[in-house]
N, C-alpha and C positions, 0 to 999 in steps of 0.2 A: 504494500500500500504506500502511495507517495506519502507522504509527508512534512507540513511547514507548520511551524512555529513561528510568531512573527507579535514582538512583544513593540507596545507601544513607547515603552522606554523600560530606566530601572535597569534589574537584574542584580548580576553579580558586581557592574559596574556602580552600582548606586550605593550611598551610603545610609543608612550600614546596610544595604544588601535588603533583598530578594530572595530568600532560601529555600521557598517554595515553589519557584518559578525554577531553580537551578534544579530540583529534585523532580521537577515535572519532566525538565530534558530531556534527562538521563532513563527516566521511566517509559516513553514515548520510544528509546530503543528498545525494547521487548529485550536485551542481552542481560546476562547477570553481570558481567562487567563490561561497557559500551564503549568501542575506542571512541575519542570526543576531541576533535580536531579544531581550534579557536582559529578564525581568521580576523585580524585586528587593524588589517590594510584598510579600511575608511580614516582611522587615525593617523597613519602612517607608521602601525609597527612599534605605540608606545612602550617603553617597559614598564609604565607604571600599570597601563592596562593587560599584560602580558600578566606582570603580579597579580592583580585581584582574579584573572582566571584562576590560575595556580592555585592561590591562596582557599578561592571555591570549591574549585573540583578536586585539588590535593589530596584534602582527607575525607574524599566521597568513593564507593566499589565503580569506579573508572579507569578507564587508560589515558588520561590528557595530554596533548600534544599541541602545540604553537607551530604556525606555516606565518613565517614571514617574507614575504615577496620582496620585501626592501634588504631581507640578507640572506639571498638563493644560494650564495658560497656557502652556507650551513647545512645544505640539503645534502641529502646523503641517498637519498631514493630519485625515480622519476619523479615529477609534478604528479601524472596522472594516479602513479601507484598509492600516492602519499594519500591523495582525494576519495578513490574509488575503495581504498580499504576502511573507511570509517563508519563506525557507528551512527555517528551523530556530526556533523558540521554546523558551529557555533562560530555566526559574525557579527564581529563589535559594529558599537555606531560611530558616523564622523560624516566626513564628506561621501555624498551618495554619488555627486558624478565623480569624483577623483576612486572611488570603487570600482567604480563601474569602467573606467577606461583602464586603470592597472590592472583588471579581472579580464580584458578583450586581448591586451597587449601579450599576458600569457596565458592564452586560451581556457584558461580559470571558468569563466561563463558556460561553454562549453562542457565543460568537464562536472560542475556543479549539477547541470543540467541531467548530465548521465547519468550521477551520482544518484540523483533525485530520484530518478524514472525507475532505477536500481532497488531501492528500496533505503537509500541513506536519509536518517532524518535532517531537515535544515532549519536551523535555527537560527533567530537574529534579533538583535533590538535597535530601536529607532534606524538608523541607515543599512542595517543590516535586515532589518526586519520590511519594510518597504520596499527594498531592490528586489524583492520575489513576488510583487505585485505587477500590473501593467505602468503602474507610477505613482509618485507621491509628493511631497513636498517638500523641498531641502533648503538648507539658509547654508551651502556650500559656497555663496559665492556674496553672504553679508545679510541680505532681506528675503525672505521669504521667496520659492518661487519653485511654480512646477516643474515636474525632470520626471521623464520616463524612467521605469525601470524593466527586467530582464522576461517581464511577462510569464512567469512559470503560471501565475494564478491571474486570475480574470479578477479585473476592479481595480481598484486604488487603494491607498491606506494614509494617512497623517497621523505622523505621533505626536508626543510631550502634549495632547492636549489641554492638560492642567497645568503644566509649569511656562508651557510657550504657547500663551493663546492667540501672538500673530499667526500662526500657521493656519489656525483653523477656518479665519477670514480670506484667507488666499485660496485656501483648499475649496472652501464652499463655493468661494468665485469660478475655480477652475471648472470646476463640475456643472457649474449652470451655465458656463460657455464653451464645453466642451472636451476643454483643456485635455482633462484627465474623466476617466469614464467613475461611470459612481462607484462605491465602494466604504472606507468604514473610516472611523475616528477612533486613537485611545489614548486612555492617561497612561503615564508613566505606572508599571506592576502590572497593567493586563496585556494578556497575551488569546489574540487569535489563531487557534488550531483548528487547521484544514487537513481535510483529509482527501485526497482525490480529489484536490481544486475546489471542492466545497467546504463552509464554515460548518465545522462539527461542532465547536464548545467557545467558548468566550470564559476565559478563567482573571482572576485576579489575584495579586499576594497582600494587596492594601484592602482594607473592606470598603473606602469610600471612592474607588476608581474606578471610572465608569468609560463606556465605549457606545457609539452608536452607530446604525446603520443611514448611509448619505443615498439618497437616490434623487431623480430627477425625475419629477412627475408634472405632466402637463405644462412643462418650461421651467416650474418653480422648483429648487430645491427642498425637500421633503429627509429632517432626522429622525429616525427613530429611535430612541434608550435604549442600550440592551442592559440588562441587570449582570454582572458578571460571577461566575461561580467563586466565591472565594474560599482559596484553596492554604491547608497548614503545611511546615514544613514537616519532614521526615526526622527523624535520629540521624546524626551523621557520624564518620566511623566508617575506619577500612579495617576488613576483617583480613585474617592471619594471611589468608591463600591466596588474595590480592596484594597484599607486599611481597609476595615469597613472587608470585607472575611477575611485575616490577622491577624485582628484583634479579630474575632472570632474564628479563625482556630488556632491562636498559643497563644490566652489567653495576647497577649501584644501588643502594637502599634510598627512594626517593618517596618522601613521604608528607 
């Protein structure tokens, strides 16, 4: 079953964190330990966000792994092999066109795309979370303003709608002239799960973050509330047999 996650913001990146939104990821791979691949190229490859990955999934039954496009001399596999063997593919937010052209340049889009159709789940929040829509809204370039994204899923999507409410005014605009086709809004902590291109579940990790559905009805734009499911975190803790794989798998006790 294809698979997207696509979080309005928040996460791992937010302070202090999303812990049920990371547990939800990880669960969505149906594996008991999920390889879980971070892509953090909309930032450009920060270490400080490379850190809160880490710091999240480190002591979660996962395999975590960092792909950074700005230091290929690090790689040590193919591109495709690194992609196509994951669990779970988890991309940060930042600039959605600077993603989206560093993802063309090494055939990354492409490859995602496979990934996807493969059965790997994809996950993202704010520019990570929108580039698997038809488009959304970015302030990559200062103000507000629409940008296509990679079209895996049909619609649009605008995040931060509670911390960045310019967006949501640009977004409604785009939609009633066409810009971007209709589709959905959300705060920072919920996350839209599609399943086979369609919205299965609207989850939240905040109980007062809300999302709704945009459409275009008879010229006028039309929101509908959606209530979102709010969801606890799990226990976290790597048990014995996932240090001992770790520790065979990367030659060091990394924990």
């Amino acid at each position: 079953m294809r698979t997207i996650l696509a979080l309005g913001g928040g996460g791992f990146t937010a302070t202090p964190g999303d812990p049920s939104l990371d547990e939800l990821v990880l669960q969505l791979a149906g594996a008991p330990v999920p390889r879980i691949l971070f892509l953090p190229t909309a930032s450009g490859d920060p270490r400080d966000q490379i850190g809160r990955f880490h710091a999240a999934f480190g002591d979660r039954p996962c395999e975590p792994e960092v792909l950074s496009l700005f230091r290929m001399g690090d790689l040590r596999r193919p591109l495709r092999d690194v992609v196509l063997s994951q669990d779970v593919i988890y991309v940060g937010g930042g600039s959605m066109r600077n993603l989206l052209a560093i993802w063309q340049v090494h055939g990354l889009d492409r490859m995602l795309r496979d990934a996807w159709e493969r059965g790997v789940v994809l996950a993202g929040l704010s520019a990570g979370a929108m580039c698997w829509l038809e488009g959304g809204v970015t302030t990559s370039s200062g103000a507000p303003q629409p940008t296509p994204g990679l079209g895996l899923l049909p619609g649009s999507l605008s995040v931060h709608a509670d911390t960045e409410p310019g967006r949501r005014a640009v977004y409604l605009a785009a939609v009633a002239d066409g810009t971007l086709p209709p589709g959905w809004i959300a705060d920072d902590g919920v996350g839209l799960l599609f399943r086979d291109m369609a919205l299965e579940r609207v989850v939240s990790a905040r109980p007062q973050a809300r999302a709704a559905r945009v459409d275009l009805i008879d010229g006028g734009v039309v929101e509908t509330p959606i209530e979102p499911e709010v969801i606890a975190p799990a226990p976290r803790g790597v048990p014995a047999d996932v240090r001992e794989l770790r520790a065979t798998r990367y030659g060091s006790r990394r924990d």
